[in-house]
C-alpha positions in Angstrom: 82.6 -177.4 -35.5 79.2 -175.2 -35.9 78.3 -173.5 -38.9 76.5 -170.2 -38.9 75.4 -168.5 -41.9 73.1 -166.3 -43.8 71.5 -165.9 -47.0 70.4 -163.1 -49.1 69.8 -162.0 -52.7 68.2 -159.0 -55.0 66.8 -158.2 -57.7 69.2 -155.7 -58.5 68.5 -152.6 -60.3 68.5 -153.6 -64.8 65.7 -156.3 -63.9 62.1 -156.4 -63.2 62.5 -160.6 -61.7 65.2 -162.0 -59.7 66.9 -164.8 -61.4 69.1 -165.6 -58.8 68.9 -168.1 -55.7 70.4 -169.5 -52.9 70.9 -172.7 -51.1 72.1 -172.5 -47.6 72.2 -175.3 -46.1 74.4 -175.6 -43.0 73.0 -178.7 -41.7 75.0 -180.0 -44.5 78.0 -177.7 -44.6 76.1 -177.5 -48.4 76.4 -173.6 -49.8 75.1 -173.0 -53.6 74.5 -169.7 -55.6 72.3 -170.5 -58.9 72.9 -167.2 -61.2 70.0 -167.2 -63.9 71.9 -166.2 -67.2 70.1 -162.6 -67.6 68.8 -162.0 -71.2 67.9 -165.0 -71.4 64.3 -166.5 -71.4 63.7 -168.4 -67.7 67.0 -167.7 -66.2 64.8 -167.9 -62.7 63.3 -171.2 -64.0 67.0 -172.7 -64.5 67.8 -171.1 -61.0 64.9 -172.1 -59.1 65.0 -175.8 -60.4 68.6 -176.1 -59.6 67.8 -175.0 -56.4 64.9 -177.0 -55.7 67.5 -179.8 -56.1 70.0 -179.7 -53.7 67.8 -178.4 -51.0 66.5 -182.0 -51.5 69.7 -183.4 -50.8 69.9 -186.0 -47.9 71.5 -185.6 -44.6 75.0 -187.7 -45.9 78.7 -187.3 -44.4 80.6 -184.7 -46.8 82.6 -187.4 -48.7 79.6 -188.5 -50.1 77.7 -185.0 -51.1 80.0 -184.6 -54.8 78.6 -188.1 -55.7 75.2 -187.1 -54.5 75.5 -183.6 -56.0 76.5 -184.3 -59.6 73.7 -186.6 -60.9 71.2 -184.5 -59.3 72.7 -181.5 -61.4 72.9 -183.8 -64.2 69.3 -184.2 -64.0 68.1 -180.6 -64.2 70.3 -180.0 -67.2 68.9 -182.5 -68.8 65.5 -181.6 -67.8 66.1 -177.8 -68.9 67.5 -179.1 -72.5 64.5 -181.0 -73.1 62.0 -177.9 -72.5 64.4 -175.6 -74.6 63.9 -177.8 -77.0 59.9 -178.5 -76.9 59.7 -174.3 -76.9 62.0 -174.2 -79.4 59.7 -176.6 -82.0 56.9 -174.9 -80.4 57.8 -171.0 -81.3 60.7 -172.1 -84.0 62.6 -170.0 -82.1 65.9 -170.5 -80.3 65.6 -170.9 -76.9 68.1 -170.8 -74.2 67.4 -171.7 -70.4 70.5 -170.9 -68.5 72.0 -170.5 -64.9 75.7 -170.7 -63.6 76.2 -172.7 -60.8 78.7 -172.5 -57.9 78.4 -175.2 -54.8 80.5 -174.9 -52.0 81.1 -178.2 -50.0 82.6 -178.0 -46.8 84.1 -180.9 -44.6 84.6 -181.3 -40.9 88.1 -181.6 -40.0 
C-alpha cells in the first residue's frame, strides 16, 4: 500500500505566532498534530519540541512505533516540567507550557 499525504497549518486569525505543528511522516505511516495550548506562555515551544521528537523516530515496522512513541513523549514532558518549573522559581510566577497531542499510527494490512 502507498501513502500519500499533505501537511498544512496557520496561524489563524486571535494569534500573532502559530503554536501549532505537524508531523507527516508517511515513510512511517506516522501522522501527529501538536496543538500549543493558546494563552499559555510557549505553547509553540511545547509543540515544536514534541515535534522535533517523533520526526526523529526510526524507520521500525508499525508494531513497534507505540513502544517507540511513548518514552519519547515521555521525555519532552518531562523536559517541559522541568523548565516550567526553573521559570517558575525564576519569575515566582506560575508557569504553564502546554500542547495537546494526537498521533495517528497506521499499519499495513
Amino acid at each position: 500500500m502507498i501513502w500519500a499525504s499533505w501537511a498544512v497549518t496557520d496561524v489563524g486569525t486571535v494569534r500573532s505566532a502559530n503554536q501549532d505543528t505537524l508531523v507527516d511522516r508517511p515513510d512511517l505511516h506516522v501522522w501527529a498534530v501538536a496543538d500549543g495550548a493558546g494563552g499559555h506562555k510557549h505553547g509553540e515551544v511545547a509543540s515544536a519540541e514534541l515535534k522535533a521528537t517523533l520526526e526523529t523516530l526510526p524507520n521500525i515496522p508499525g508494531a513497534d512505533l507505540i513502544p517507540a512513541v511513548r518514552p519519547r513523549v515521555a521525555a519532552v514532558h518531562g523536559d517541559l516540567r522541568r523548565r516550567a518549573t526553573e521559570e517558575e522559581v525564576s519569575s515566582g510566577q506560575l508557569v504553564t507550557i502546554a500542547s495537546t497531542l494526537v498521533v495517528f499510527l497506521a499499519q499495513d494490512e
